[in-house]
C-alpha positions as CSV (number, residue, x, y, z in Angstrom):
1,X,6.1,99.0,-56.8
2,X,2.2,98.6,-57.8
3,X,0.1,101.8,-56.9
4,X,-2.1,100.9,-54.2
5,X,-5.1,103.2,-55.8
6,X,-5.5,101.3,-58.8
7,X,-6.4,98.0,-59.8
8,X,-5.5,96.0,-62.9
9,X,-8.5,94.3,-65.0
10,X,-7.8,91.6,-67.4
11,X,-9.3,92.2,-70.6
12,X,-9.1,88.6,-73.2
13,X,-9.1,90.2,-76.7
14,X,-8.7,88.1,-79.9
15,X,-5.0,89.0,-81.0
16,X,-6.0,90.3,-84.7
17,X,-8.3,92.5,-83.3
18,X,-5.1,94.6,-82.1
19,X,-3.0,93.7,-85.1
20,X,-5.6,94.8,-87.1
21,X,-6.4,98.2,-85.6
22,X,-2.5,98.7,-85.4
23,X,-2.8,99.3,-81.3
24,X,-0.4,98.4,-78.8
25,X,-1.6,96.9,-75.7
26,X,-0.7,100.2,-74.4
27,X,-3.0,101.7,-76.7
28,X,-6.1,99.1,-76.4
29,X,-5.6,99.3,-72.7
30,X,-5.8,103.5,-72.7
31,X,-9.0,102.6,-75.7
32,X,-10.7,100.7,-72.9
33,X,-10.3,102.9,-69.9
34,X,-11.7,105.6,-72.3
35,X,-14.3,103.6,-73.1
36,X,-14.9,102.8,-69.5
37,X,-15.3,106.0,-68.0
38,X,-17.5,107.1,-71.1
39,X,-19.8,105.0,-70.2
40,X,-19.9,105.3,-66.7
41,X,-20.7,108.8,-66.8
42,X,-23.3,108.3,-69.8
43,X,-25.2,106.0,-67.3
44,X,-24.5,109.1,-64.7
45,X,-22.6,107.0,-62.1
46,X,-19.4,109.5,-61.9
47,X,-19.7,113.2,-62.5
48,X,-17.7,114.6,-65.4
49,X,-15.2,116.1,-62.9
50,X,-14.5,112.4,-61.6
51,X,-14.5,110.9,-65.5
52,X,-12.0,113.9,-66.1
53,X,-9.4,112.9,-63.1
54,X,-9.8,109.1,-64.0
55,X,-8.3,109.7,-67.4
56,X,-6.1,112.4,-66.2
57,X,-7.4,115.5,-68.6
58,X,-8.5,119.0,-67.5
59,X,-12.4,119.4,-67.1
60,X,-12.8,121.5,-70.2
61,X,-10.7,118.8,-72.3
62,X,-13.1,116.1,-71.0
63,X,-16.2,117.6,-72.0
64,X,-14.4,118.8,-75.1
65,X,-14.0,114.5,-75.4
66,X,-17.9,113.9,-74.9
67,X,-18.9,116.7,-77.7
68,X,-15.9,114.6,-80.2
69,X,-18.4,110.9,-79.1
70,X,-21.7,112.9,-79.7
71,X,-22.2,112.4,-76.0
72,X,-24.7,114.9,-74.7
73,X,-22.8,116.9,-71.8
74,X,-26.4,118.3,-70.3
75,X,-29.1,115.8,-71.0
76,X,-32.8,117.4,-69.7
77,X,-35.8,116.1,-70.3
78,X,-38.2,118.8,-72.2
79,X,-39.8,119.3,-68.5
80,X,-36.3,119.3,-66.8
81,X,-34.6,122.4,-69.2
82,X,-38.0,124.4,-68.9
83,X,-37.5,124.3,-65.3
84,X,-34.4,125.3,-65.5
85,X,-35.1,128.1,-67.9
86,X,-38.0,129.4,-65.5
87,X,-35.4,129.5,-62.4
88,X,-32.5,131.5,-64.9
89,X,-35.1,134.0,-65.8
90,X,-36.2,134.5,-62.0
């Protein structure tokens, strides 16, 4: 029985891409999610809690994930972290 939560993508990917890289379809298709959610919270369309439940990790392991892909987990603008800063130190 299909999971009614979830919906299946079709990705086309040249064969010797996989052969190459030694991944499984298993393994491209866990790549890809990864990928997916990466970059949905880069663009800041899911929080990191959401990205963290889509790939089924705690929190902590997620951002954990961003710091491994040099992904920025707080990303203020110069005027954004002295604002910040000012309301920490009131």
């Amino acid at each position: 029985m299909t999971d009614p939560t979830k919906v299946t993508v079709q990705v086309t990917l040249p064969r010797e891409l996989l052969y190459e890289c030694g991944l499984s379809l298993e393994a491209a298709s866990d790549a890809l999610l990864k990928a997916f959610v990466l970059s949905l919270c880069r663009q800041d369309r899911i929080s990191s809690g959401k990205a963290a439940r889509l790939l089924g990790i705690h929190r902590l392991a997620f951002i954990r994930m961003l710091a491994e892909e040099k992904i920025p987990f707080l990303d203020f603008t110069p005027e954004e972290l002295e604002d910040e800063v000012t309301a920490v130190r009131r």
